[in-house]
VOFITOR-498353 format. One record per residue (C-alpha): x, y, z; residue in one letter. Coordinates in Angstrom, 1 decimal, always signed. Layout:
<pts>
px	py	pz	drengu
X	Y	Z	A
...
</pts>
This chain:
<pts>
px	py	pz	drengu
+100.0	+125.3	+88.5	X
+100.8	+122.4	+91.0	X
+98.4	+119.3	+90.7	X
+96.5	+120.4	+94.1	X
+95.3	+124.0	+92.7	X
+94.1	+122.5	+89.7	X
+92.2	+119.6	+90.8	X
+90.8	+122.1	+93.4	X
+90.2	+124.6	+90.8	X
+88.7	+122.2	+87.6	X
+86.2	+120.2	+90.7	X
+85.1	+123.8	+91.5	X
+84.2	+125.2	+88.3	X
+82.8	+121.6	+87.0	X
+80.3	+121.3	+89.9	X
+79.5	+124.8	+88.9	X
+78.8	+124.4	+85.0	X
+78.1	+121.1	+84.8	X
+77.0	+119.9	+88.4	X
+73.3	+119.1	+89.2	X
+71.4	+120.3	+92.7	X
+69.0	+118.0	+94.7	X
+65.6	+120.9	+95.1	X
+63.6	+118.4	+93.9	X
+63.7	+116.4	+96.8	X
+63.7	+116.5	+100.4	X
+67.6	+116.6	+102.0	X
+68.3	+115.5	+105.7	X
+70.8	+118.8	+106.2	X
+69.5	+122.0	+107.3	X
+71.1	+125.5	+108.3	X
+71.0	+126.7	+111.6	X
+67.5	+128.8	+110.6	X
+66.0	+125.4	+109.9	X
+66.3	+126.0	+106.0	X
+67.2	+123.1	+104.1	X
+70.6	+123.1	+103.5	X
+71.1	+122.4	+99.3	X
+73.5	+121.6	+97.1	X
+75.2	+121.2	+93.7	X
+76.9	+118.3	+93.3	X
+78.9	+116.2	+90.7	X
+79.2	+112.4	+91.4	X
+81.8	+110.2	+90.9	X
+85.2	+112.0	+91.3	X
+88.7	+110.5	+91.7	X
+92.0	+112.0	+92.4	X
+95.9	+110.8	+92.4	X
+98.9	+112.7	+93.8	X
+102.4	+110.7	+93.7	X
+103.7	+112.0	+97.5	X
+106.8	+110.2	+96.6	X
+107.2	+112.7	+93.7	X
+106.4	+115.7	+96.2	X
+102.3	+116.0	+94.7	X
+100.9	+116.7	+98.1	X
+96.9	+117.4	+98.3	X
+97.3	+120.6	+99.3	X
+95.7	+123.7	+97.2	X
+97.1	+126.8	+98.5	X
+93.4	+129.0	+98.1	X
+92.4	+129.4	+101.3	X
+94.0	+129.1	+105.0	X
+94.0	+125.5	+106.1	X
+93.5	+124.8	+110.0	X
+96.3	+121.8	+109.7	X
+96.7	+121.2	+113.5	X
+93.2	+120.5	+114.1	X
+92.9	+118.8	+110.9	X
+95.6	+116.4	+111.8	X
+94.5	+116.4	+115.2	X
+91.1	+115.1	+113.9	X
+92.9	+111.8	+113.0	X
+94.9	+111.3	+116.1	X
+91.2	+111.7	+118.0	X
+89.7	+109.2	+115.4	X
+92.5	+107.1	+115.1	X
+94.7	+106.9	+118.2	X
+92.6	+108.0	+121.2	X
+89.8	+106.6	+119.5	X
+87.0	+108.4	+120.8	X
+83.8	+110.2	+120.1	X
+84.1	+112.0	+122.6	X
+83.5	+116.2	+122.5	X
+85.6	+117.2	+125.3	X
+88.2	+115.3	+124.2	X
+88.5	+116.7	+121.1	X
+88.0	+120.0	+122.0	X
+90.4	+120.0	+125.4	X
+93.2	+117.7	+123.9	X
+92.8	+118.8	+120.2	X
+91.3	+122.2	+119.7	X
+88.0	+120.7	+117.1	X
+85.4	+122.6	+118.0	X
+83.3	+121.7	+114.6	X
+81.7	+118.4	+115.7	X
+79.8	+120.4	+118.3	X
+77.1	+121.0	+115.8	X
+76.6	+117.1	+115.1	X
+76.8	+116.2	+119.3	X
+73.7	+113.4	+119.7	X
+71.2	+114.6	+122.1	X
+72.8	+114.8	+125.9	X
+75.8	+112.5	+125.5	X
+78.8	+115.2	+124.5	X
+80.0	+112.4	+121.8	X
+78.8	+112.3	+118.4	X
+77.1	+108.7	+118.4	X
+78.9	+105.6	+117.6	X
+81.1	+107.0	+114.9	X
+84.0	+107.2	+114.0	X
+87.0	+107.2	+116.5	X
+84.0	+104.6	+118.7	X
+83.9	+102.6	+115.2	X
+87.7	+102.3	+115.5	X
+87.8	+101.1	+119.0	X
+84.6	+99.1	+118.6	X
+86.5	+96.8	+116.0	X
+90.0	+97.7	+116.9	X
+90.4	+99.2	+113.4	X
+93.8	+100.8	+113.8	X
+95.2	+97.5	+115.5	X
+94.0	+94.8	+112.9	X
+95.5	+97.3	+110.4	X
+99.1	+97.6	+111.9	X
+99.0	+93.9	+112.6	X
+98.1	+93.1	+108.8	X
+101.2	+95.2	+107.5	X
+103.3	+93.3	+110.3	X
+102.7	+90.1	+109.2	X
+101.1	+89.4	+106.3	X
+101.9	+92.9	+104.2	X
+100.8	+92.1	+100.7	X
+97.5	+90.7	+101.3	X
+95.1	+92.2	+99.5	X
+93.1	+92.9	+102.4	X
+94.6	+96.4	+104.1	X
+91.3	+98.0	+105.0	X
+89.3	+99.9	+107.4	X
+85.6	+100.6	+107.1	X
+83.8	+103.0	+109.0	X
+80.9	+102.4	+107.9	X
+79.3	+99.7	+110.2	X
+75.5	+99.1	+109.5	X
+75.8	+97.9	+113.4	X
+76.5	+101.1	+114.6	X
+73.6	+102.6	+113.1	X
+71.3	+99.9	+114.3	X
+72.7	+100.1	+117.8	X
+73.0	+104.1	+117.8	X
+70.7	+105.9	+114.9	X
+71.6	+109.3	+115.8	X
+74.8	+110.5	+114.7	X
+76.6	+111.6	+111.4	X
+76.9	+108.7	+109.2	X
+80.5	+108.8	+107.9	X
+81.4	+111.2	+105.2	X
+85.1	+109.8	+104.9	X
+84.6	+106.2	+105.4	X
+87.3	+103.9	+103.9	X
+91.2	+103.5	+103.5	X
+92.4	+100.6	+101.6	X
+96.2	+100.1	+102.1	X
+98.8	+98.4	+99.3	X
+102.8	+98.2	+99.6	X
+104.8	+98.8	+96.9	X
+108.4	+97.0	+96.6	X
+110.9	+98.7	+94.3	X
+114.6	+97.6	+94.6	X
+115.4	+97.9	+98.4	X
+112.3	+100.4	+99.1	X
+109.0	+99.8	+100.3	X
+106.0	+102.0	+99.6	X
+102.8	+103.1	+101.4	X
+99.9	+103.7	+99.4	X
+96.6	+105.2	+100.4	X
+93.0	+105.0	+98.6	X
+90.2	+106.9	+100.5	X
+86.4	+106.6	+99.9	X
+84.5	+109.2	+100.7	X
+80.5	+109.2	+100.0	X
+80.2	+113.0	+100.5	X
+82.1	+116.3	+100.3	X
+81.7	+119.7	+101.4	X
+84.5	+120.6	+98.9	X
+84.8	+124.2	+99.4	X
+84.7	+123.8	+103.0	X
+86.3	+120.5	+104.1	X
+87.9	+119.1	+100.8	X
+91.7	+120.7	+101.5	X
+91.4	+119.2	+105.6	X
+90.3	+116.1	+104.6	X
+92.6	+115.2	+102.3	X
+95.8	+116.9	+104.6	X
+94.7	+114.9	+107.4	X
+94.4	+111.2	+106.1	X
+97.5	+111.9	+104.4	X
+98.9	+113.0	+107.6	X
+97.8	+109.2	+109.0	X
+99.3	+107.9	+105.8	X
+102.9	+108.9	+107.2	X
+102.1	+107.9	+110.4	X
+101.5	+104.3	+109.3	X
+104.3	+104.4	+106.8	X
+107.1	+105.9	+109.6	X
+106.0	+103.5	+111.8	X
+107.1	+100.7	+109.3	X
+109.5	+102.6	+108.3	X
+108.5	+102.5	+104.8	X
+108.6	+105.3	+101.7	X
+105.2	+107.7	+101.3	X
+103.9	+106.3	+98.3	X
+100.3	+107.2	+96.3	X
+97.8	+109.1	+97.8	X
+93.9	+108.7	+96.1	X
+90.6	+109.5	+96.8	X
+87.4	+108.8	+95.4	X
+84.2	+110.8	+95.9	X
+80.5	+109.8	+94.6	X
+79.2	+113.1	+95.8	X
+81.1	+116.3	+95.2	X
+79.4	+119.4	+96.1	X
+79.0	+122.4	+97.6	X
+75.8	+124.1	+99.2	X
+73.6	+126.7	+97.5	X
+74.3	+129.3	+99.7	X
+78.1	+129.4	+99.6	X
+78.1	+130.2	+96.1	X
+79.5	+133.7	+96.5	X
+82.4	+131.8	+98.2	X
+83.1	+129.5	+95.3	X
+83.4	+132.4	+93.0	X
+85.9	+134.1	+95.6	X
+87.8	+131.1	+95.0	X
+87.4	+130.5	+91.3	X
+88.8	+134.2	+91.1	X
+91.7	+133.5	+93.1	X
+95.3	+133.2	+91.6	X
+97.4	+130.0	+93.6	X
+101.1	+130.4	+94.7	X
+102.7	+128.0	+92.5	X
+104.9	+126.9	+95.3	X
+104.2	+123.4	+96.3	X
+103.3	+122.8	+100.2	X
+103.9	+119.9	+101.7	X
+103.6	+117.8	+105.3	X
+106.7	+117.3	+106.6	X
+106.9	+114.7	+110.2	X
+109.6	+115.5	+112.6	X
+109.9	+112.3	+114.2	X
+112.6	+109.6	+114.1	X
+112.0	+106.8	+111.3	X
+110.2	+104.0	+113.2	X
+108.4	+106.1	+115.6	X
+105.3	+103.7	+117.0	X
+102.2	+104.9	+115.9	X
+100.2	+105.9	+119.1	X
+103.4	+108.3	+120.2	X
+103.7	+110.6	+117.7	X
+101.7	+114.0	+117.9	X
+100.5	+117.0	+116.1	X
+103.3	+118.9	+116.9	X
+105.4	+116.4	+115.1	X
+104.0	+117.1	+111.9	X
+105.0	+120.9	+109.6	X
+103.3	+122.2	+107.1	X
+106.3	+123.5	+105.0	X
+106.0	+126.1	+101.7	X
+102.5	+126.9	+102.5	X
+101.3	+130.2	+101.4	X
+98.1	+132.0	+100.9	X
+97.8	+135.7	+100.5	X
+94.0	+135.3	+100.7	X
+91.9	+135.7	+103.7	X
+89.9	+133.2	+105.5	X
+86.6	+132.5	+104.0	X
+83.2	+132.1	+106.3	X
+80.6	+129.2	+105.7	X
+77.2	+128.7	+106.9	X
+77.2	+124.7	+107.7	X
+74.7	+122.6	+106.7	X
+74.2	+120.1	+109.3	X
</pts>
């Protein structure tokens, strides 16, 4: 079994022996009938795949929407927008519909706003341009001024990337580290990781560097009461022991803001399962 299935697979099961729920309390989420929307959760939760080495984060359990997923990041991180119509016309993401704040057809101040607010993306090419091992490689989404100036809107989920380069011989390597406070694992986990790996080799190609480490750290994993029945559908599964990975069909130095989602392939991916449903908590 390939790293992917069985991180997916032991986070699963773990949350489901060993993972705690928050009834106690009161939770912000709710279902669409006004419930509220809770969960099991474990905390703390760190994962490393070696895409040099071919470890992709890609578990092979359920379909994975990979074009919007990677289009996601190009809405965030190129056009830098919050807008709806954007995503959905240019993109095809019809999820954020559920988090639009009040009239506006964005989803507040976050996000792709965050990255053009404080030219995230810019700062960080420029950093890896001149000054590549600084220890400084970041963005943050999270931006306590964007919550002051807008309140409504999704507070991040997915909020940081800190960036190192790696020099062995002649060879330079990207390496990724995502923070994420919260995870939907069962519904989102497999996107989320696909698509900021997907912005990993955009970064690197446009340096023309090596893909190097990808990891990501999570302080709540979890998955919502009501989509238990799905988690045992996938704990009962059996994953293809092929390895998938992202491939980018674009010439090695390719700038940034021109490459597309149809430049990137998902290659070696194969699930004979069917697509599961979810009721959101939002």
């Amino acid at each position: 079994m390939y790293k992917a299935n069985k991180y997916f697979l032991d986070n699963l099961r773990k949350i489901k022996e060993e993972g705690v729920t928050d009834l106690s309390g009161e939770v912000r989420p709710r279902y669409e009938d006004g419930t509220p929307a809770h969960t099991r959760y474990i905390t703390f939760v760190h994962e490393e795949y070696d895409l040099a080495k071919g470890e992709f984060p890609i578990p092979n359990l359920r379909p994975v929407a990979a074009k919007s997923a990677i289009g996601e990041m190009l809405a965030f991180y190129q056009d830098q927008t919050n807008d709806l119509t954007v995503m959905k016309e240019k993109y095809n993401l019809g999820w954020w519909k559920d988090w639009q704040v009040d009239d506006t057809n964005t989803i507040g101040l976050r996000y792709g706003a965050t990255v053009r607010r404080y030219d995230l993306m810019n700062k960080l090419l420029d950093t890896l341009n001149n000054d590549m091992f600084s220890r400084r490689k970041l963005m943050s989404l999270w931006q306590e001024q964007d919550f002051i100036d807008e309140p409504k809107g999704l507070k991040p989920c997915f909020y940081m990337t800190n960036w190192e380069v790696r020099v062995i011989e002649d060879d330079i390597y990207l390496d990724l580290h995502l923070t994420s406070r919260s995870s939907d694992y069962g519904v989102a986990g497999t996107i989320n990781r696909l698509q900021y790996v997907a912005l990993q080799m955009m970064v690197a190609n446009h340096f023309g560097f090596k893909l190097g480490k990808f990891s990501i750290f999570t302080s709540n994993l979890h998955y919502y009461l009501r989509h238990e029945e799905q988690v045992e559908e996938l704990l009962s599964r059996k994953p293809v022991d092929k390895q998938p990975y992202l491939k980018l069909n674009v010439p090695v130095k390719t700038n940034f803001y021109d490459i597309k989602v149809t430049d990137f392939e998902l290659v070696d991916f194969e699930c004979p399962y069917p697509q599961l449903k979810f009721e959101l908590g939002v």
